[in-house]
C-alpha positions as CSV (number, residue, x, y, z in Angstrom):
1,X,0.0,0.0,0.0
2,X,2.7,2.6,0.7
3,X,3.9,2.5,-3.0
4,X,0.5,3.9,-4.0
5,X,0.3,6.3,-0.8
6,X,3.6,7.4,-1.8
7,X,2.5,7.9,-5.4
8,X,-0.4,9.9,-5.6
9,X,1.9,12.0,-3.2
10,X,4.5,12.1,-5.8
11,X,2.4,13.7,-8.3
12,X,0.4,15.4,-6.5
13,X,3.8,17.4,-5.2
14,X,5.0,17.6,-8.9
15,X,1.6,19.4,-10.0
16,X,2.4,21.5,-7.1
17,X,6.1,22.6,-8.0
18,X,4.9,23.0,-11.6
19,X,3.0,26.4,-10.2
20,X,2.3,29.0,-13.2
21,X,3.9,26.6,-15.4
22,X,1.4,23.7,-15.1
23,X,0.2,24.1,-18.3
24,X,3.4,22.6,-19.6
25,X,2.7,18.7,-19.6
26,X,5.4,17.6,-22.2
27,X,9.0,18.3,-22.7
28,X,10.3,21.7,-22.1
29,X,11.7,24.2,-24.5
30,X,15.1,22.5,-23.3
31,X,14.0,19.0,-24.0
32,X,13.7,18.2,-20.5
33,X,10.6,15.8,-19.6
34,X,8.2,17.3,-17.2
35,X,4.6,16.5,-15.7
36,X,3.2,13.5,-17.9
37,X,6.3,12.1,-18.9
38,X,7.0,11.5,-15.1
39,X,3.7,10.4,-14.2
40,X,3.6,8.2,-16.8
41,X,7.3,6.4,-16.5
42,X,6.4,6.3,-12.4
43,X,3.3,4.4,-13.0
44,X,5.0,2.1,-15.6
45,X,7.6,1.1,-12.7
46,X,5.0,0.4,-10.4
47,X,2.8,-1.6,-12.7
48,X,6.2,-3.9,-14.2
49,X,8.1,-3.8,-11.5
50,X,5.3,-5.4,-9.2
51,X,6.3,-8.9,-7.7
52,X,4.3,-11.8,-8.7
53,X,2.0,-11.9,-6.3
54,X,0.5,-8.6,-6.8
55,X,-2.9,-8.9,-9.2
56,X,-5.5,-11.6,-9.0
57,X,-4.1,-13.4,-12.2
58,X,-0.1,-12.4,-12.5
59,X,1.3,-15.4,-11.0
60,X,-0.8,-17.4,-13.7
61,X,0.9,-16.0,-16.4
62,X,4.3,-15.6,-14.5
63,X,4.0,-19.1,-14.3
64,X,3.0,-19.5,-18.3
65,X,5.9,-17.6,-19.2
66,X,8.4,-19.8,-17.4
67,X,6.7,-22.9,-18.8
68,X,6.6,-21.5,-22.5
69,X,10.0,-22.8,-24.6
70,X,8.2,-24.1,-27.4
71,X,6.0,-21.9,-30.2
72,X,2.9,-23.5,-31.3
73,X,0.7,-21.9,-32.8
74,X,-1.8,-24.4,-34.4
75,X,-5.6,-24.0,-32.5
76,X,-4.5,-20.6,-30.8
77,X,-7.3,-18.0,-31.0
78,X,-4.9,-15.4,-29.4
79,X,-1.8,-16.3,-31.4
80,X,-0.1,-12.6,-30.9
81,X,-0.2,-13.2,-27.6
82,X,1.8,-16.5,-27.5
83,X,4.3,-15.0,-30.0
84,X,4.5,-11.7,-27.7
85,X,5.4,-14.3,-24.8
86,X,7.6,-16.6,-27.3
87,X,9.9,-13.8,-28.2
88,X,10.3,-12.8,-24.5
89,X,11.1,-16.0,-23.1
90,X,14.0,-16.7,-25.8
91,X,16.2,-13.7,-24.7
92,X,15.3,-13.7,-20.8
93,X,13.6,-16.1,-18.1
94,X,13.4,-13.0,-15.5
95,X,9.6,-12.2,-15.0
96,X,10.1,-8.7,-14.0
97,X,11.5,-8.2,-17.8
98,X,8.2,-9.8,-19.1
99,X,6.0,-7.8,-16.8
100,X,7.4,-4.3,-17.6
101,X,7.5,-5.4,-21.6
102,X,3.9,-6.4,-20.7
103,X,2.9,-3.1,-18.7
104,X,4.4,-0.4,-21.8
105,X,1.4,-1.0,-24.5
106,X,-0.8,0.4,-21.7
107,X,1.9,3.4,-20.6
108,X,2.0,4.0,-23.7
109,X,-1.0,4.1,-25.1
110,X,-1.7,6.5,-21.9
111,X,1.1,8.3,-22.9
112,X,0.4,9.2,-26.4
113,X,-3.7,9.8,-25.8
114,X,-3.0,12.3,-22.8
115,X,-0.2,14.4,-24.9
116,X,-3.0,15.0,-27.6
117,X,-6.0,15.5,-25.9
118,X,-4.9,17.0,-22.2
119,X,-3.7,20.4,-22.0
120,X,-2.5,21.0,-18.6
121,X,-1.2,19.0,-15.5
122,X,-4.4,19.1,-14.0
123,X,-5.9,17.1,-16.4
124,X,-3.2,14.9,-16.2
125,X,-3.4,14.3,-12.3
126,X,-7.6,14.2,-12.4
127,X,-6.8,11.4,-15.6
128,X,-4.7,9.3,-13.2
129,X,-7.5,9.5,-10.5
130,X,-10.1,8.2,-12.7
131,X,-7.3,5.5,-14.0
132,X,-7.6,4.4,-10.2
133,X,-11.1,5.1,-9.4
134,X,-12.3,3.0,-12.0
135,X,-10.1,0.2,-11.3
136,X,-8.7,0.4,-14.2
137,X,-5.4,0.7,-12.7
138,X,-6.0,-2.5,-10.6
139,X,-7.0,-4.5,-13.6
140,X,-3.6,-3.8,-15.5
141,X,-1.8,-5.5,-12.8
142,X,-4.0,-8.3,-13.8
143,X,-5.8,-9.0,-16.4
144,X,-2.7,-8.6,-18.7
145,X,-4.0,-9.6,-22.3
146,X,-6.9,-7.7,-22.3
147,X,-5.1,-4.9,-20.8
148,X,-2.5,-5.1,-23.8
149,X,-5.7,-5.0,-25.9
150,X,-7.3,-2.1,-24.4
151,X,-3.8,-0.3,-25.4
152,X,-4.5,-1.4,-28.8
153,X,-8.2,0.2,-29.5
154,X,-6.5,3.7,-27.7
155,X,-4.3,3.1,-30.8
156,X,-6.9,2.7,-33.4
157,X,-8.8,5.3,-31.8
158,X,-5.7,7.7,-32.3
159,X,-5.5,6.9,-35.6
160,X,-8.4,7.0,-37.1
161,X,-9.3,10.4,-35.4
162,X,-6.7,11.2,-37.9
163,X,-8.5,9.5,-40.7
164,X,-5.9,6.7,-40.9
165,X,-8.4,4.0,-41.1
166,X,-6.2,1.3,-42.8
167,X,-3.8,1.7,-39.6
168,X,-6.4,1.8,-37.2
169,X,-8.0,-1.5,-38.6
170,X,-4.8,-3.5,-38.0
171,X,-4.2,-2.4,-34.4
172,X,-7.6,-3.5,-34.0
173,X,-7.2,-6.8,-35.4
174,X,-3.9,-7.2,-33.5
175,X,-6.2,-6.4,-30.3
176,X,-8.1,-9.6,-31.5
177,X,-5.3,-11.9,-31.3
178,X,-4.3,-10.5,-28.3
179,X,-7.6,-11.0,-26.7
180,X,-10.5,-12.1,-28.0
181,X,-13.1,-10.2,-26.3
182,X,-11.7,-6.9,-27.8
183,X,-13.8,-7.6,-31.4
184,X,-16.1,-5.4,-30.2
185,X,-13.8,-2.5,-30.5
186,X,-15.2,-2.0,-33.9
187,X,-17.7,0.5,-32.2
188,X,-14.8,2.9,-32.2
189,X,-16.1,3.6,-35.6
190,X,-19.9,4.4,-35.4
191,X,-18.7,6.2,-31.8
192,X,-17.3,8.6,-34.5
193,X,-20.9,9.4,-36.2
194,X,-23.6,8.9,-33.6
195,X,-24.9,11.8,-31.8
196,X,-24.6,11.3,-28.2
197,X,-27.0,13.5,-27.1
198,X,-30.1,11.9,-28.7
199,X,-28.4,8.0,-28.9
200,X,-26.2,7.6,-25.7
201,X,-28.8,7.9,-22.9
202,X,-31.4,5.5,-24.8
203,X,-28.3,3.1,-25.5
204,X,-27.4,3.0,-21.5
205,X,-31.1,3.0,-20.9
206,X,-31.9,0.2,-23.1
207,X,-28.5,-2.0,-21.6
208,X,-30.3,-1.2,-18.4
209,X,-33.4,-2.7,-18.8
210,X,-32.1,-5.8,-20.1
211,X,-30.0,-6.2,-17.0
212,X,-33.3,-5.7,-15.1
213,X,-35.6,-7.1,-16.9
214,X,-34.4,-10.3,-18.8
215,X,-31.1,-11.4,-16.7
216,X,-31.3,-14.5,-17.7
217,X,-31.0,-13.7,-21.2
218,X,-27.4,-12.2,-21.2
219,X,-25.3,-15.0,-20.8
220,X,-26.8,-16.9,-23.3
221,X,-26.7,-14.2,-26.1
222,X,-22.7,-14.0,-25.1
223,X,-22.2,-17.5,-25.9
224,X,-25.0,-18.2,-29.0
225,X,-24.3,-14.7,-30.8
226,X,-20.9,-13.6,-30.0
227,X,-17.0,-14.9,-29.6
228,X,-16.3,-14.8,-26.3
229,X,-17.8,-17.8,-25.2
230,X,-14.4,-19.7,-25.0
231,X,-13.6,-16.2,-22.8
232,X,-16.6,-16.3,-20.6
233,X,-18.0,-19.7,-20.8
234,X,-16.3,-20.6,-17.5
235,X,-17.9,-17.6,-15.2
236,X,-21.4,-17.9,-13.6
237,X,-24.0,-15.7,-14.2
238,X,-24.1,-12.6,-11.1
239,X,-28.5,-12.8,-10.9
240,X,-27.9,-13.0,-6.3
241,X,-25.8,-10.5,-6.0
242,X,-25.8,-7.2,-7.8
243,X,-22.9,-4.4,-7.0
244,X,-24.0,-1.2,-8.4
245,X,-20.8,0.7,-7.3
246,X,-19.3,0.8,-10.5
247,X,-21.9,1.9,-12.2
248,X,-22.5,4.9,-10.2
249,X,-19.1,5.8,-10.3
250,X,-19.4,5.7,-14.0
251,X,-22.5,7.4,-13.6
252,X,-21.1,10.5,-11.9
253,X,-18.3,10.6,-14.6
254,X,-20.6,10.5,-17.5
255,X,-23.1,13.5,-15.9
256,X,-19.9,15.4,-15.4
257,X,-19.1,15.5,-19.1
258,X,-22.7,15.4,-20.6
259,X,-23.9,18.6,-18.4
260,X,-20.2,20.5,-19.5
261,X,-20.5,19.0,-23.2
262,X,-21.3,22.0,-25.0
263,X,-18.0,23.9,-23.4
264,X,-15.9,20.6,-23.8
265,X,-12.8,22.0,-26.4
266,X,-12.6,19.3,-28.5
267,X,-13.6,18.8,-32.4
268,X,-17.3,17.8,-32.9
269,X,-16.4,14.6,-34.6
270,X,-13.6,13.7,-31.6
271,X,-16.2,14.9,-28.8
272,X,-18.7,12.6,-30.0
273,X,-16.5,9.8,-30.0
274,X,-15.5,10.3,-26.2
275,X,-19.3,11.0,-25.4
276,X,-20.9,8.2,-27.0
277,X,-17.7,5.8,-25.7
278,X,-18.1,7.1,-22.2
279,X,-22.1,6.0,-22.5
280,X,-21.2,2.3,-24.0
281,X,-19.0,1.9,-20.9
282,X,-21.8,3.2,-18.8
283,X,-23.8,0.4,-20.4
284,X,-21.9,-2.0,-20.4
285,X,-21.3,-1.5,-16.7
286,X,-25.0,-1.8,-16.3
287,X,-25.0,-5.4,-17.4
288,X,-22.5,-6.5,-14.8
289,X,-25.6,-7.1,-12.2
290,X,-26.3,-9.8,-14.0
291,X,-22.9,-10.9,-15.3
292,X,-20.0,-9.8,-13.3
293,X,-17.9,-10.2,-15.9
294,X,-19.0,-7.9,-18.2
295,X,-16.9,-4.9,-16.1
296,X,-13.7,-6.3,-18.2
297,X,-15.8,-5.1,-21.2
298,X,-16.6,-2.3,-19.8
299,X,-12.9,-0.9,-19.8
300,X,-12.7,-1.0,-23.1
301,X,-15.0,2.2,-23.8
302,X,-15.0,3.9,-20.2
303,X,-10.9,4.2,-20.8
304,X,-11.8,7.3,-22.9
305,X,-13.2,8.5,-19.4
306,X,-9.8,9.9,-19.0
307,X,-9.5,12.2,-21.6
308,X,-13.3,13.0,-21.4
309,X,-13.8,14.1,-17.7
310,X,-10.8,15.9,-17.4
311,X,-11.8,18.4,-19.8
312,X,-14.9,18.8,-18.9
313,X,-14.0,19.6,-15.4
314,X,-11.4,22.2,-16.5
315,X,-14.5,23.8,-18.8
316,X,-15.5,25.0,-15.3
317,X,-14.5,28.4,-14.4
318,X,-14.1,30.9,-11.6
319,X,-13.5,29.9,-8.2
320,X,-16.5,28.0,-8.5
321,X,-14.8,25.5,-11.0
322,X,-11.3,25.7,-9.4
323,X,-13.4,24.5,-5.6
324,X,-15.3,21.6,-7.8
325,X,-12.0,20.9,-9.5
326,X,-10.3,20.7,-6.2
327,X,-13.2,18.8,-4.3
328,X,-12.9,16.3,-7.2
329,X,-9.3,14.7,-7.1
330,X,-10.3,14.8,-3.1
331,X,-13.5,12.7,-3.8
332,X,-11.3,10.4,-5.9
333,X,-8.7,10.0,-3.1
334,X,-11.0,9.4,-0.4
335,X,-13.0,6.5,-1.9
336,X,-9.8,4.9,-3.6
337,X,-7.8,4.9,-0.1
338,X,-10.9,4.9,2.4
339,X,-13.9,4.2,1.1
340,X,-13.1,1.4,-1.2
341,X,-10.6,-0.1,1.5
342,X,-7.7,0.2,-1.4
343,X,-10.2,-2.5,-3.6
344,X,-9.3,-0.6,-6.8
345,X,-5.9,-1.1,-6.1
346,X,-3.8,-4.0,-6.9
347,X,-2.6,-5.6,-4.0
348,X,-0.9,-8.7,-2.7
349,X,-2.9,-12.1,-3.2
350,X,-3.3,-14.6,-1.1
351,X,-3.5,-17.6,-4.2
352,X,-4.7,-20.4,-1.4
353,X,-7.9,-19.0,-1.6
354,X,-8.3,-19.7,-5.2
355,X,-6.6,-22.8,-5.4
């Protein structure tokens, strides 16, 4: 826990020291790094430097990637993924290599859609917050294919809000091999064209009352109508028990944006996206109250929560805006390190309880 403790402290101090200048989130005229290279590079160290024992599923593939000598890639619905491990395990056997090599897509990807979309350290610092709140964070210490997938669609996404389509198609397809569950990253491209304001509350509306109204019906549509079921097949419908907390954090996230969207400074096309992603996530979300499982879909859309909320929270002004700006990276602290107990974070396992 004091790694984390120590930092959100660390970057909290940086915004600090940046003062006037914390509009300046890349390098410096100089060429020196400043406020997202470091929070970035930090929060790469902590996520592949982590021991094995730290996220739900990393000692599972720690121990795949000791095991793996031999390249075969007959049957393999996620070949990329056994070739990404392949290639590792020829030059080193040391884990912590193969976890940092497996932690940069996401950094990365992080990286790159912050420097284009974020203008100031602020943004940057409320981004990470949501990265936590979310549990997003937690998931990448675990759930390392799909995490190295999700890094993917923020590719495609990149590029084609360039109008690179042919590029943005292949990282999407490598996202497939990587993980199977990410086919349904081809929404990226009617998120582009839909308008959010009339389409993305009936779509979370409509999610919803599938979840409340015909549970039973989910599970089954996943494994008739699409490919996951080899993903998903193994997990038991959620129809006792039905947590709601990440949906209404989602919830708040999503009002944020929707009541600033008009003062949002993005393009039309490019806000749309974010709006009508941030809604599918919301949706998705919904579903988990029926099958818990669906939260790893989820991810894949309420990423772009990071760039979205951000900038709608800076589109406040006064010292109105600069209270609820303040109150917010509060909120976000409290619940991650009080409220939630630390449950968004990833912390040490004890594997006898799943074994």
């Amino acid at each position: 826990m004091l790694k984390y403790y120590l930092y959100f402290l660390f970057i909290i101090i940086l915004f600090g020291l940046n003062g006037k200048q914390s509009d300046y989130i890349q390098a410096s005229k100089k060429g020196r790094p400043r406020y997202l290279f470091w929070v970035i590079f930090v929060l790469w160290l902590l996520i592949g430097l982590r021991n094995q024992l730290y996220g739900r599923d990393t000692l599972g593939y720690v121990s795949y990637f000791h095991k793996f000598v031999v390249l075969d890639l007959k049957d393999k619905p996620e070949p990329l993924y056994d070739l990404f491990v392949f290639l590792i395990r020829s030059i080193t056997d040391n884990y912590h290599i193969y976890l940092m090599l497996s932690a940069a897509p996401i950094c990365l990807a992080l990286y790159y859609l912050f420097k284009r979309y974020l203008n100031n350290s602020y943004e940057v610092l409320a981004a990470i917050c949501i990265y936590t709140l979310l549990g997003i964070f937690g998931f990448s210490n675990a759930g390392l294919r799909q995490t190295i997938a999700i890094s993917m669609g923020i590719f495609a996404f990149l590029y084609a809000d360039k109008g690179k389509w042919v590029q943005s198609v292949l990282w999407l397809v490598s996202a497939y091999f990587f993980h199977n569950s990410s086919f349904i990253l081809f929404l990226i491209y009617p998120a582009f064209f839909f308008n959010p304001k009339r389409y993305g509350p009936i779509i979370v509306l409509a999610l919803f009352l599938v979840g409340a109204v015909m549970p039973g019906a989910v599970m089954p549509f996943i494994q008739t109508y699409l490919p996951m079921e080899d993903r998903f097949g193994g997990y038991v419908e959620n129809t006792q028990y039905q947590n709601y907390t990440g949906f209404f954090l989602q919830l708040i996230l999503v009002a944020i944006a929707y009541t600033q969207r008009d003062k949002i400074m993005l393009p039309e096309k490019t806000k749309n996206f974010f709006m009508n992603m941030a809604f599918l996530g919301l949706g998705m979300q919904s579903l988990t109250v029926t099958f818990a499982e669906l939260f790893r879909v989820s991810y894949y859309f309420c990423i772009f929560d990071l760039v979205l909320v951000p900038l709608a929270l800076t589109s406040f002004k006064g010292e109105q805006g600069k209270t609820i700006r303040v109150a917010f990276i509060i909120g976000c602290l409290i619940y991650i390190f009080i409220i939630s107990q630390a449950a968004t974070l990833p912390i040490k396992q004890d594997y006898t309880i799943y074994h």
